[in-house]
N, C-alpha and C positions, 0 to 999 in steps of 0.2 A: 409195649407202646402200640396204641391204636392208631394207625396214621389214614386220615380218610380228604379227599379232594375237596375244593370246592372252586367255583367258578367268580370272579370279580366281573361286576355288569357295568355298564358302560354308568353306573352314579357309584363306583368304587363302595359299592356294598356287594356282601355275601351273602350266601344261606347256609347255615350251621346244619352239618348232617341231621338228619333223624335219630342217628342212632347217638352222635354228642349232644343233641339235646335232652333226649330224653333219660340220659346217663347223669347229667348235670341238672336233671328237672330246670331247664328253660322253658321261660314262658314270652309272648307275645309283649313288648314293652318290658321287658327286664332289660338289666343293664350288664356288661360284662366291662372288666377294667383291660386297656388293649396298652401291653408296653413293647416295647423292642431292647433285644441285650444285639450289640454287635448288627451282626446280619439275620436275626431269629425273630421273626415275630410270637409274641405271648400272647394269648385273651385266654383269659382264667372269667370262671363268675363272679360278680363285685359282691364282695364279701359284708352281710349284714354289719359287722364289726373288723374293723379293721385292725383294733385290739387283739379282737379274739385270734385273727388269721395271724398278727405276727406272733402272739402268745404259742400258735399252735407249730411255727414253723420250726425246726430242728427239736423240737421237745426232747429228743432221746439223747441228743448234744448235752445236756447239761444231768443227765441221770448222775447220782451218786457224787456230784459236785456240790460242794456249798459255797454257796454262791458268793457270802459275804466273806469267807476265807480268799477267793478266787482275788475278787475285787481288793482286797487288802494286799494278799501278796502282788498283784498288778500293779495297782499305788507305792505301791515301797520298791519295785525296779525303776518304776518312774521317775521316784526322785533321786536315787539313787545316779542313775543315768542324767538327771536334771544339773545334780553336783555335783558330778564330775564335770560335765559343759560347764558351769561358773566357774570351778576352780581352773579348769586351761584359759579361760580368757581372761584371769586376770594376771 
């Protein structure tokens, strides 16, 4: 992990290193998407496709999985789990 400073100026902007920008090819009016988890602030590059970026996330999570078997046996714990909750309340 590259950890690099930067300074907040009194209109609560930044300047993104040299070296993350040019690693991220930022440009002058690009956009970067800014979230917070907890107490972490995130700015990732806003992603062309938003598709594409969750398409791309965990990819290796599903190697060797089929998918529609995955979702089938999920659905059938489900309701499985579903009926036995109807049968105790009645």
């Amino acid at each position: 992990m590259n950890k690099k400073y930067a300074k907040i100026n009194d209109k609560y902007q930044i300047v993104l290193p040299r070296e993350i920008r040019k690693h991220f090819n930022l440009r002058p009016q690009g956009e970067v998407l800014i979230e917070y988890i907890e107490n972490v602030i995130v700015i990732i590059p806003k992603p062309s496709s938003f598709t594409e970026m969750a398409l791309s996330l965990e990819k290796d999570l599903w190697n060797g999985i089929d998918a529609l078997e995955y979702i089938t046996k999920e659905r059938e714990q489900w309701e499985k789990r579903n009926s036995s909750l109807k049968s105790r309340k009645k």
